[in-house]
FIVEX-260194 format. One record per residue (C-alpha): x, y, z; residue in three letters; residue number from 1. Coordinates in steps of 0.001 Angstrom, whole numbers. Example, Ala and Ser with C-alpha at 12.3 -4.5 7.8 and 13.67 -1.06 7.14 Angstrom:
! FIVEX-260194
+---------+---------+---------+------+-----+
!    east !   north !      up ! code ! pos !
+---------+---------+---------+------+-----+
!   12300 !   -4500 !    7800 !  Ala !   1 !
!   13670 !   -1060 !    7140 !  Ser !   2 !
+---------+---------+---------+------+-----+
END
This chain:
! FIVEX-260194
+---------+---------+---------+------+-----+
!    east !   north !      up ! code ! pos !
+---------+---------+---------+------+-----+
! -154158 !   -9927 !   97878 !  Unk !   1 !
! -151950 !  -12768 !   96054 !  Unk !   2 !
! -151073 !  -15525 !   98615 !  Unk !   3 !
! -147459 !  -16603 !   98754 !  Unk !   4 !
! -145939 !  -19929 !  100231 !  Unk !   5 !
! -148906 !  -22805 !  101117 !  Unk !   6 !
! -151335 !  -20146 !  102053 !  Unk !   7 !
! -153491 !  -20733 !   99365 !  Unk !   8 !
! -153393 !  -24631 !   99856 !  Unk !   9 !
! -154516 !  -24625 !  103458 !  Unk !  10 !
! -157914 !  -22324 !  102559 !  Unk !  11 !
! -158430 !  -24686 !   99951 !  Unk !  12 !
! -157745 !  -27861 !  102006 !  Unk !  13 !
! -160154 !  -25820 !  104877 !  Unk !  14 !
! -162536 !  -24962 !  102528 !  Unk !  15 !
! -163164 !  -28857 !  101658 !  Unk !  16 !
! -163071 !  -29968 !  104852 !  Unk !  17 !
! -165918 !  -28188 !  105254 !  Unk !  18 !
! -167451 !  -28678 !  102159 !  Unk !  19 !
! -166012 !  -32063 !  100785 !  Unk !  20 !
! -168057 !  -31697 !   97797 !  Unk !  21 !
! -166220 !  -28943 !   96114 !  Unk !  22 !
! -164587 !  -29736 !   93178 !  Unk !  23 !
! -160821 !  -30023 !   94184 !  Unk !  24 !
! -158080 !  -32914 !   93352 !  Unk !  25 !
! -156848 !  -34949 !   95993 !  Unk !  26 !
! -153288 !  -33751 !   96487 !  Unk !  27 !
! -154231 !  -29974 !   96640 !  Unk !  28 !
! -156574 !  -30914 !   99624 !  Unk !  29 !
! -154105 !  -33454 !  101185 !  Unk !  30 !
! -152596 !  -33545 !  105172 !  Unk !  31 !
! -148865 !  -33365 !  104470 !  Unk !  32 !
! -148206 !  -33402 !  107643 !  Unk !  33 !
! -150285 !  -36682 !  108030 !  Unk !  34 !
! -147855 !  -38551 !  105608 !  Unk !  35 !
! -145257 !  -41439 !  106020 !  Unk !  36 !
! -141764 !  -40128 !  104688 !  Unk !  37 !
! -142540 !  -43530 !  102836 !  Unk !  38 !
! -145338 !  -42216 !  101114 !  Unk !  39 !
! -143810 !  -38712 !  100267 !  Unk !  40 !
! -140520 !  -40119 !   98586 !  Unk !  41 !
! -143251 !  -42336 !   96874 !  Unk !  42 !
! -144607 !  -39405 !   95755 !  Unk !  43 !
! -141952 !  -37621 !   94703 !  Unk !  44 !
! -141001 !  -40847 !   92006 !  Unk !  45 !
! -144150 !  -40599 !   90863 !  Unk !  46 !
! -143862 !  -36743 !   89627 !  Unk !  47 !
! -140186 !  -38161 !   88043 !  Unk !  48 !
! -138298 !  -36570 !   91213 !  Unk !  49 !
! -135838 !  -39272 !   91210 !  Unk !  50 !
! -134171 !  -38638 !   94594 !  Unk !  51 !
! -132910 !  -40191 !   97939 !  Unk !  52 !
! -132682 !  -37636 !  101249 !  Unk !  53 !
! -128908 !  -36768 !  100798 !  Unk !  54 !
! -129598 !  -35359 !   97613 !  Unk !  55 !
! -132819 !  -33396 !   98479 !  Unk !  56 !
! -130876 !  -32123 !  102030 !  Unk !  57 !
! -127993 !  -31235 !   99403 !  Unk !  58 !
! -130041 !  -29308 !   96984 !  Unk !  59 !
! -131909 !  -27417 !   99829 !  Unk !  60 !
! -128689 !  -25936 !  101019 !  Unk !  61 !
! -128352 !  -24080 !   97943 !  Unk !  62 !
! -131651 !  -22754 !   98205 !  Unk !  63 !
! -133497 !  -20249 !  100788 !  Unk !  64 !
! -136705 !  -21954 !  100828 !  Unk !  65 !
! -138835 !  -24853 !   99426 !  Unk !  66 !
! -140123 !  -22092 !   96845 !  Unk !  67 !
! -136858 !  -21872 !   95621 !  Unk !  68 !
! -136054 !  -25611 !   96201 !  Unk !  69 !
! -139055 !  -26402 !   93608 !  Unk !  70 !
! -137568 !  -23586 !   91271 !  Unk !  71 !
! -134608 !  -25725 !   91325 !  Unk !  72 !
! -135751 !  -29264 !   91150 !  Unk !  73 !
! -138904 !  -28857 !   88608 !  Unk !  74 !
! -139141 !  -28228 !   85318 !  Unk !  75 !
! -141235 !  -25885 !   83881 !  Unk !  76 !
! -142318 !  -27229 !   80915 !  Unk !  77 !
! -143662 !  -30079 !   82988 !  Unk !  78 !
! -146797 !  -27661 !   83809 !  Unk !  79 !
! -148163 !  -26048 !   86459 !  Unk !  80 !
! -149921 !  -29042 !   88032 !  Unk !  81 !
! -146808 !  -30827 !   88455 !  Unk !  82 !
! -144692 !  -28123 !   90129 !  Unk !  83 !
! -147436 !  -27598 !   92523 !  Unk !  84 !
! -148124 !  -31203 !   93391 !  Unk !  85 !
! -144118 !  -31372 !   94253 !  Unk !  86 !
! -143974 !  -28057 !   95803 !  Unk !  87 !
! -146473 !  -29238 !   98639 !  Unk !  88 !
! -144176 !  -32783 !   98965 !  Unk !  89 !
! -141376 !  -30504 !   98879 !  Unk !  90 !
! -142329 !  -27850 !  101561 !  Unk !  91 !
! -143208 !  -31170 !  103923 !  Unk !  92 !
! -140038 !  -32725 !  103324 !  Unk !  93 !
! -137952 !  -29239 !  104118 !  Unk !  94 !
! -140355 !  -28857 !  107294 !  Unk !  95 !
! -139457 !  -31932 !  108500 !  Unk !  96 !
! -135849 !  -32552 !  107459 !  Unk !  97 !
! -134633 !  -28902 !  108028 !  Unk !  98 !
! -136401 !  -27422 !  111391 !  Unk !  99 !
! -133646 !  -24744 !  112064 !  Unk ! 100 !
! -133999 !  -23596 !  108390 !  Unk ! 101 !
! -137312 !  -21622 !  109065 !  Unk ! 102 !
! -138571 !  -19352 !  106256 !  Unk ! 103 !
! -141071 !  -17467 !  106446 !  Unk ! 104 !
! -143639 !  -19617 !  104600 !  Unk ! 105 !
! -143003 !  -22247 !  106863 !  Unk ! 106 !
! -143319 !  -20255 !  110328 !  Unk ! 107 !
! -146550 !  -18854 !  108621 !  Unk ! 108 !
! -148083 !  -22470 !  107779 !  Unk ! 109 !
! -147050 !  -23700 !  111332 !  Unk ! 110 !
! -148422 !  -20296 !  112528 !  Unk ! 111 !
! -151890 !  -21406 !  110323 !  Unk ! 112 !
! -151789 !  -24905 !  111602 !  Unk ! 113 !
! -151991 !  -23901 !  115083 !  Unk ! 114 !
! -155024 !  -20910 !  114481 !  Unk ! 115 !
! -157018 !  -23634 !  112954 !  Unk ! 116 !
! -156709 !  -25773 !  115521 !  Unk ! 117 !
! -157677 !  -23453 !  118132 !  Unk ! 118 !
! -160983 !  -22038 !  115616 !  Unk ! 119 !
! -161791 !  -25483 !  115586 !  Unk ! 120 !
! -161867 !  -25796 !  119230 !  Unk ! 121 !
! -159258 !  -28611 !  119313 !  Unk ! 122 !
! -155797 !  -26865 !  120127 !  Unk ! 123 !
! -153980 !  -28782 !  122763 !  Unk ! 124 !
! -151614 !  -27133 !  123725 !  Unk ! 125 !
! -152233 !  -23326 !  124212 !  Unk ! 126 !
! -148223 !  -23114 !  124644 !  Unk ! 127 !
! -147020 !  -23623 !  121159 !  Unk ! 128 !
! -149434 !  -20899 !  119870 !  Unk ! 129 !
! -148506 !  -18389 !  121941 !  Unk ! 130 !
! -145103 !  -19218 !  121001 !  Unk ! 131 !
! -145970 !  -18992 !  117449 !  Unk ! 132 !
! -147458 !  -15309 !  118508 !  Unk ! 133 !
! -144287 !  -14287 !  121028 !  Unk ! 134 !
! -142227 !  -15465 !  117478 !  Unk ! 135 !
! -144573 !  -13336 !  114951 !  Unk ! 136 !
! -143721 !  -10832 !  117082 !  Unk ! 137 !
! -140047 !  -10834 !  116738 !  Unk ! 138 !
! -139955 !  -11517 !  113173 !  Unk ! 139 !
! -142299 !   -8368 !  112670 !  Unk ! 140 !
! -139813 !   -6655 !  114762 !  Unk ! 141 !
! -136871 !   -7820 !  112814 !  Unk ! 142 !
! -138366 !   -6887 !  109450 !  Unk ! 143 !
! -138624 !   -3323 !  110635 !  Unk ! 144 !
! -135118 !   -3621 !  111334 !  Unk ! 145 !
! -134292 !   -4630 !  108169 !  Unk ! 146 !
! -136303 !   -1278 !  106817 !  Unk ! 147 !
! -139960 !   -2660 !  106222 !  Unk ! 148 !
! -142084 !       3 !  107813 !  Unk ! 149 !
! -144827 !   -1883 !  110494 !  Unk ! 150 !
! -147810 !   -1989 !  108464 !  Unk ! 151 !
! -145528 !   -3228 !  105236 !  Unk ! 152 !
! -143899 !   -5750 !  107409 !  Unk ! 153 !
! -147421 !   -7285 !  109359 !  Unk ! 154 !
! -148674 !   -6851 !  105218 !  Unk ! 155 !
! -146181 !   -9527 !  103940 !  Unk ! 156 !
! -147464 !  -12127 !  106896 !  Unk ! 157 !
! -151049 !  -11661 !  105692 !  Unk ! 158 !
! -149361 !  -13150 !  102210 !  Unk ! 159 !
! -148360 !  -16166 !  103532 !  Unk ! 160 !
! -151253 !  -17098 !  105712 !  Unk ! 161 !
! -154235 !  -18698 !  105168 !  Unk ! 162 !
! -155840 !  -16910 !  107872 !  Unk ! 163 !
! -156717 !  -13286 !  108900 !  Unk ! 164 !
! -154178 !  -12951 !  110978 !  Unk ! 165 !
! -155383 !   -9862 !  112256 !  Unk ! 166 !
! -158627 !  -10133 !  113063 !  Unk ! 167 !
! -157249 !  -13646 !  114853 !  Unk ! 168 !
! -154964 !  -11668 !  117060 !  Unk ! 169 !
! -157937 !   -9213 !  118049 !  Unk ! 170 !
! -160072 !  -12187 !  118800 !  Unk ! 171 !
! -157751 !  -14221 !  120911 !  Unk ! 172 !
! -156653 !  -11488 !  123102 !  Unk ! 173 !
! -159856 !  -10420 !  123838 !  Unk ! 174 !
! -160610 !  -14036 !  125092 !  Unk ! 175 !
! -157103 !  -13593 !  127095 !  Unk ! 176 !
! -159229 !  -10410 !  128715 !  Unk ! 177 !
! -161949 !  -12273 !  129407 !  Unk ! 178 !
! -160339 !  -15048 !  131214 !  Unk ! 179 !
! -158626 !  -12899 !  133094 !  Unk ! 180 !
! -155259 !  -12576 !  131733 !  Unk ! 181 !
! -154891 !   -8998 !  131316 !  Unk ! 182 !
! -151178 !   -8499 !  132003 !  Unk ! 183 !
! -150127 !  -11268 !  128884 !  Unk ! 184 !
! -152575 !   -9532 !  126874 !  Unk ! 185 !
! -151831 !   -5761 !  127528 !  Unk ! 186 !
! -147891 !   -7134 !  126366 !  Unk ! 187 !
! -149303 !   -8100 !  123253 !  Unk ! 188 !
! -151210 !   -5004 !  122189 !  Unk ! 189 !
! -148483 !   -3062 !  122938 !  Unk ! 190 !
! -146207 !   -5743 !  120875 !  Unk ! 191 !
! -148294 !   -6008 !  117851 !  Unk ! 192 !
! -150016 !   -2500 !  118408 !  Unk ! 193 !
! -148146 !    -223 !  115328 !  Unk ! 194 !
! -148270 !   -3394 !  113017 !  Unk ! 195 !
! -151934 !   -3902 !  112267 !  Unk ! 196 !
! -153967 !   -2101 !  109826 !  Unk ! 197 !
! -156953 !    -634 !  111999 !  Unk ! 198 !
! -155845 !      39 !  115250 !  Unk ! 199 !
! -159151 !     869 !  116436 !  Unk ! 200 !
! -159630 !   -2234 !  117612 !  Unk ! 201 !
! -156252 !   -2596 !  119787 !  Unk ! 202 !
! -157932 !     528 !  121406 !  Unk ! 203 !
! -160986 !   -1113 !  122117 !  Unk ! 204 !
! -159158 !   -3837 !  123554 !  Unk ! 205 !
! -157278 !   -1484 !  125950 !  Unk ! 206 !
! -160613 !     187 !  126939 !  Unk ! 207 !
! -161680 !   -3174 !  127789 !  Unk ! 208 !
! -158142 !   -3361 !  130049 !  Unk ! 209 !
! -158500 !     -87 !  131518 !  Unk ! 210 !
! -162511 !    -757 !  132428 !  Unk ! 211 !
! -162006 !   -2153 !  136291 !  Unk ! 212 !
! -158867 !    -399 !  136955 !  Unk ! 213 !
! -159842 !    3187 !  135441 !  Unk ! 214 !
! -162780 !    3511 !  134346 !  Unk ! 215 !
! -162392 !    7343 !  133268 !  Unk ! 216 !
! -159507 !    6067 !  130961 !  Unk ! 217 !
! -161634 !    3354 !  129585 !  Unk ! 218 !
! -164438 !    5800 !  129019 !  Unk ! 219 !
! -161954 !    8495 !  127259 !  Unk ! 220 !
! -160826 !    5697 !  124740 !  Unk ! 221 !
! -164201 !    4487 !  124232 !  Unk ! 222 !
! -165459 !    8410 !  123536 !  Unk ! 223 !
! -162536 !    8885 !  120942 !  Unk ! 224 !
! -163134 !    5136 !  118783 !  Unk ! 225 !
! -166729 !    6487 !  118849 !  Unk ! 226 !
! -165769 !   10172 !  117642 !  Unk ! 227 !
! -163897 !    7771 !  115242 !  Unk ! 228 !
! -166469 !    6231 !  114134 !  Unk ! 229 !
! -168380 !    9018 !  112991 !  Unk ! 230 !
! -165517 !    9754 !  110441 !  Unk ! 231 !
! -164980 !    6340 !  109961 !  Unk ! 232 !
! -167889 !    4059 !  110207 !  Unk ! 233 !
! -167144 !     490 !  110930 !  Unk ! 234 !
! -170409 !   -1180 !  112045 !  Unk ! 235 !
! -168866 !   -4545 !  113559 !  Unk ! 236 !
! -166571 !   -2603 !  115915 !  Unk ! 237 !
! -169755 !    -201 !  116672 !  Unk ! 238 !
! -171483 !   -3449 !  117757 !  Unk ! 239 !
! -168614 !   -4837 !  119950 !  Unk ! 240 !
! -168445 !   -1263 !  121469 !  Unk ! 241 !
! -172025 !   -1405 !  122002 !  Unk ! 242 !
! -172133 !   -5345 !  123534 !  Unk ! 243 !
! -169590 !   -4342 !  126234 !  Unk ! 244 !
! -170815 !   -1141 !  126939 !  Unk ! 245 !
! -174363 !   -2951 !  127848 !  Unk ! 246 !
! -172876 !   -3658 !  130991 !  Unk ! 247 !
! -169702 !   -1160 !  131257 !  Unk ! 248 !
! -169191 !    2270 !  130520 !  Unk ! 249 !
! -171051 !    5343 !  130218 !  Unk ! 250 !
! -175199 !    4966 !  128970 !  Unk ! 251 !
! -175375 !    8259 !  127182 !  Unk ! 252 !
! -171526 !    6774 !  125365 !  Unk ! 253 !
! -173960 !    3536 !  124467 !  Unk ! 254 !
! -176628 !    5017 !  122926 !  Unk ! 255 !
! -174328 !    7159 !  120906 !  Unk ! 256 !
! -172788 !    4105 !  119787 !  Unk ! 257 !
! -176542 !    2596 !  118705 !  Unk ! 258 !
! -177418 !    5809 !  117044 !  Unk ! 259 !
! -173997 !    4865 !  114883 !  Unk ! 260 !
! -175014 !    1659 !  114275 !  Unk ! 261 !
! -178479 !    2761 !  113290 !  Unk ! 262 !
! -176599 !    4737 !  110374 !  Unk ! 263 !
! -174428 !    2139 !  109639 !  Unk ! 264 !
! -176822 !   -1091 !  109098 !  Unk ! 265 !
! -176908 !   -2860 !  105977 !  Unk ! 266 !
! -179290 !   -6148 !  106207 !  Unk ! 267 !
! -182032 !   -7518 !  108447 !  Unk ! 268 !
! -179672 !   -9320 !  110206 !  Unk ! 269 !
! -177841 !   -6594 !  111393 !  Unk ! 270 !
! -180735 !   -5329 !  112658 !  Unk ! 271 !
! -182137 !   -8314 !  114522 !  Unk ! 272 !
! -178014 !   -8011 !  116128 !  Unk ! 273 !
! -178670 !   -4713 !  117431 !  Unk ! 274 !
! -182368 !   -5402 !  118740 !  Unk ! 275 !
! -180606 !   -8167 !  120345 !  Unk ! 276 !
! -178095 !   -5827 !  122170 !  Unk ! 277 !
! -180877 !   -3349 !  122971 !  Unk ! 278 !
! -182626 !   -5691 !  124955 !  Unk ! 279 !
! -179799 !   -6978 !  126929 !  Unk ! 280 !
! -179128 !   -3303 !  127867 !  Unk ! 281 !
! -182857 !   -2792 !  128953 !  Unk ! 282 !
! -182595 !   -6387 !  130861 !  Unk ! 283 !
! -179372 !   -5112 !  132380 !  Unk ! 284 !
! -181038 !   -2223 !  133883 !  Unk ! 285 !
! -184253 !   -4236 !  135005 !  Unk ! 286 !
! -185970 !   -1893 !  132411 !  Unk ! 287 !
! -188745 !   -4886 !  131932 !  Unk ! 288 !
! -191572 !   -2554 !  130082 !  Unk ! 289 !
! -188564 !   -1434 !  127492 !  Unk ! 290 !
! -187214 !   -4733 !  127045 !  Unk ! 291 !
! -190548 !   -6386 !  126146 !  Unk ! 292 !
! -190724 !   -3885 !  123525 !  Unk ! 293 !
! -187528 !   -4640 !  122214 !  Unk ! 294 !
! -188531 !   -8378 !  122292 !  Unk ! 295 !
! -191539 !   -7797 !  120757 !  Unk ! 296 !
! -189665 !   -5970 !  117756 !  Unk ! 297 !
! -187708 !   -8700 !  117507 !  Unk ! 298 !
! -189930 !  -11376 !  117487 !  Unk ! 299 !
! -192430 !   -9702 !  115081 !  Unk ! 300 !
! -189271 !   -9975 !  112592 !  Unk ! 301 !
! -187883 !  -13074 !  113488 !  Unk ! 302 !
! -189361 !  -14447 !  110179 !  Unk ! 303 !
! -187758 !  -12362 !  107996 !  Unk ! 304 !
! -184728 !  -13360 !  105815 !  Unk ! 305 !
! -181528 !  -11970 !  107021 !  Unk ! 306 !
! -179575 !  -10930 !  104070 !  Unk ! 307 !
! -182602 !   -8565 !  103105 !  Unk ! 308 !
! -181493 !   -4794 !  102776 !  Unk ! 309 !
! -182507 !   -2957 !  105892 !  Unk ! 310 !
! -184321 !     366 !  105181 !  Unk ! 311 !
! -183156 !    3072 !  107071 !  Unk ! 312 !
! -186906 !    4650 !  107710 !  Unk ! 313 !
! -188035 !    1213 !  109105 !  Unk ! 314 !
! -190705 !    2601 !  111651 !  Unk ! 315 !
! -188987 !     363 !  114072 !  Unk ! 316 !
! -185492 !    1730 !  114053 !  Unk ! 317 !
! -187397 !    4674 !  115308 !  Unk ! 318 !
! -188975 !    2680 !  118027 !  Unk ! 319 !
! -185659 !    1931 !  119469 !  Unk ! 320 !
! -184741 !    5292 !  119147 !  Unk ! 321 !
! -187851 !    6319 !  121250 !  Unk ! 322 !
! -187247 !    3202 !  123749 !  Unk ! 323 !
! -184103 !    4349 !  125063 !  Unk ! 324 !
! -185788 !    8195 !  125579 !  Unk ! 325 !
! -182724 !    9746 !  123014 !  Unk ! 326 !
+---------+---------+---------+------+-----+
END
């Protein structure tokens, strides 16, 4: 998918962080955001952008964007290097100078700065990303509006964002669930629901809702993602299905789902994952002779190098098979 706006700059900037080594210039790696407005107009002179903040403010109100402010302000025969060093200068400077002039590049890199903080464990305040989230909503919203259809419209985010947005939304609001907050979660599966690309996994969420207050609902999702499955095999969402089900859910539903998985495995480590899962199911149900087997599977294999291809006729997939009497 071609990246649009400073997506592209932030996975390279997070790629170095955590691998400094690669082999990347400064200013492509650079906090912006970090910057004196001394530095960046020192910057800008040294690219032969000879301009004070009058003109710059001037020359963005022709424009709809710092895209388009570059267009306007860069030469093109000055090479590629050069329109990219000022475009990142640029972008800070319109960030900063005009903050009710949002694009969408700009709500998307704010939207990026704020999901990397919170991967990274160090988001401070949890209130300006879910404002970020209650905003994605509405623009999403707004582009339908305008005629996008949902999927088109959630498609054009995912080209201005460093991250998967996606799989980000699936992951935070099943930590909402977790802690606890089902009702601001449930709003935001509805909300973001007919947008993203594999719905499967919004219905896994809402099985996960429905488990303590219906759990006949929850198990009639669950039973159709699995039927789903079959069709469709996804083997990470057959493993999430099969984690929560250790404890929730219907055991005959479960070892459906492992039988998927069994089909669906790829490498060793997938594998070792599901033996994992097994035994937590058999601990679960104080099944101690079943789970030692499990654990004995697993440790027997512990050596092994993950990213091996599994074969399908491993004797032990048939073990676990056998365990759990199927």
């Amino acid at each position: 998918m071609e990246l649009n706006g400073r997506a592209l700059y932030n996975i390279l900037r997070g790629n170095w962080l955590e691998n400094p080594s690669l082999d990347l210039k400064a200013w492509q790696v650079e906090d912006y955001r970090a910057l004196s407005e001394e530095e960046l107009w020192k910057r800008l002179k040294s690219l032969g952008l000879l301009l004070d903040r009058s003109a710059l403010i001037a020359y963005a109100q022709e424009c709809d964007g710092p895209e388009e402010l570059t267009e306007l302000l860069v030469n093109g025969e000055q090479g590629e290097e050069i329109w990219e060093h000022a475009y990142l200068i640029l972008f800070e400077f319109w960030r900063r100078e005009l903050p009710d002039r949002q694009t969408l590049s700009i709500f998307c890199d704010e939207l990026d700065f704020l999901m990397d903080f919170y991967d990274r464990g160090t988001l401070e305040d949890r209130v300006a990303l879910e404002e970020a989230l209650d905003d994605l909503e509405k623009i999403l919203d707004e582009s339908v509006d305008a005629g996008l259809q949902p999927k088109e419209a959630f498609a054009l985010i995912g080209q201005f964002s460093a991250h998967d947005v996606e799989s980000f939304l699936y992951d935070y609001l099943a930590e909402r669930i977790s802690a606890g907050q089902e009702l601001t979660a449930s709003e935001w599966i509805d909300g973001f629901y007919d947008y993203v690309q594999d719905v499967r996994w919004f219905d896994f969420l809402r099985a996960r809702l429905f488990a303590r207050a219906n759990v006949e609902e929850s198990n009639d999702i669950l039973a159709r993602l699995v039927e789903s499955l079959q069709e469709k095999p996804d083997l990470d969402l057959s493993l999430e299905i099969a984690t929560f089900l250790v404890r929730e859910g219907d055991p005959l539903l479960f070892k459906q789902v492992i039988l998927q998985c069994l089909d669906s495995i790829k490498t060793e480590e997938d594998f070792q994952d599901l033996l994992a899962i097994v035994a937590n199911y058999h601990r679960c149900l104080d099944q101690e002779k079943e789970e030692q087997a499990i654990e004995s599977l697993f440790e027997r294999r512990s050596h092994r190098q993950l990213d091996l291809p599994f074969d399908r006729n491993d004797q032990d997939a048939r073990k676990v098979i056998d365990n759990l009497k199927m």
